[in-house]
Phi, psi and omega in degrees: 000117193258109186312307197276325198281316184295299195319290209286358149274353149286334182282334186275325173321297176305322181298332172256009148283336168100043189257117169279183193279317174322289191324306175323296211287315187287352192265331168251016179051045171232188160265172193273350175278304224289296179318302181295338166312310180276331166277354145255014170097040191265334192206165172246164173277169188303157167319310186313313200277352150338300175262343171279328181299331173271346169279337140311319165253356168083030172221177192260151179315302188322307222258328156324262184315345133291318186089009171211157184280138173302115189245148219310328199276001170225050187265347169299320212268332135000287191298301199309320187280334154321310207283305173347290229285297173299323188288319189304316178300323197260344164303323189292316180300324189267337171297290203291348178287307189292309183318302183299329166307308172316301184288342191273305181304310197296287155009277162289324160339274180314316197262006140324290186281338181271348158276316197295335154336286168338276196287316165307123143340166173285295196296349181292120165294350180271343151330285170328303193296303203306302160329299152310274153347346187249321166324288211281299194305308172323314265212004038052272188307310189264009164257347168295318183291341179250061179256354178241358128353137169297199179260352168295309157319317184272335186300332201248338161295338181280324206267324183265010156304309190290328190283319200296349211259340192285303191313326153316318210265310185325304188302315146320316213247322164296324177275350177278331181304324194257340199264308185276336200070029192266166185262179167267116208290343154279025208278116186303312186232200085249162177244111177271181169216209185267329161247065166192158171226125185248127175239144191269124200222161171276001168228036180156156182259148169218122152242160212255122151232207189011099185263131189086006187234206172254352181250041208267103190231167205229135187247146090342128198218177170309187151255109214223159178273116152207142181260152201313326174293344184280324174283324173249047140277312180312302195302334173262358156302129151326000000 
């Protein structure tokens, strides 16, 4: 479907009704940018707008689609190539659509999880939750794009998508634990004590000591088993 070729038959088409694009354009309930548009190839018009564009200008779907009038003796064979030409145009169009939703999900995704960071306390669970939840809509977006994957390929492209963006957020929230002094919003359990807090994470431990105060620090440790007595015991080592 030649895009430049349809525009300058339109243009020309309208030009011998003696139609300005404004005239046109209000007669199909579009704007004179939308017309001009379609007579410099930059878009074609939607499918709805097809047959009323051709009662307007007084040509056939054929000779639109083509860009030129179609004369009767290969006007069969026009059509075949046309009809082609359109189911393609409008597969391409439902593509260019979905794509765009997908990336508008992954997107919006992300920026769910990465605000809610933001925006939640450390000690608030709804960071976290929230975070997740912005993982799974990204995680949305990017298995409509592997849908045509087999189903082992999608499975694992789906799956290491989902593991890398939590490990993503885990990096954030660790760098945040040492730069900021934040608590950890991915911590599975804590433990409190009477000055101290042990917070339990899946690739490290942290604890919080003098809590509430002005001498109040956060250590990073190994991943270690401890009980309250033990958690300020820790806080009173050197």
């Amino acid at each position: 479907m030649d895009q430049e070729k349809i525009g300058k038959f339109i243009a020309e088409c309208r030009k011998k009704k003696n139609m300005t694009q404004q005239e046109l354009a209000e007669k199909l309930g579009v704007s004179d940018r939308t017309i001009g548009n379609w007579e410099n190839g930059r878009n074609m018009p939607d499918l709805a707008l097809f047959k009323p564009l051709c009662n307007e200008l007084d040509i056939t779907l054929n000779d639109l689609m083509s860009g030129e009038k179609v004369d009767k003796s290969n006007y069969q064979e026009k059509l075949e190539e046309n009809i082609i030409n359109t189911i393609n145009y409008s597969n391409k169009k439902i593509k260019n659509k979905n794509k765009l939703l997908n990336i508008t999900l992954i997107v919006f995704g992300v920026l769910i999880a990465t605000t809610a960071i933001t925006i939640f306390p450390s000690e608030s669970s709804w960071g976290s939750i929230y975070s997740v939840f912005g993982a799974i809509i990204s995680l949305i977006g990017v298995s409509k794009f592997t849908k045509r994957l087999t189903y082992g390929k999608r499975l694992l492209c789906n799956f290491s998508y989902f593991i890398t963006f939590i490990l993503f957020l885990m990096l954030i929230d660790f760098i945040s634990v040492i730069n900021i002094h934040q608590a950890p919003r991915f911590a599975t359990y804590k433990i409190t004590g009477e000055n101290a807090i042990y917070y339990d994470t899946i690739f490290y431990d942290c604890i919080r000591c003098n809590v509430d105060t002005d001498n109040e620090t956060f250590k990073i440790i190994k991943n270690q088993k401890y009980d309250v007595d033990k958690v300020d015991e820790f806080c009173e080592q050197k």
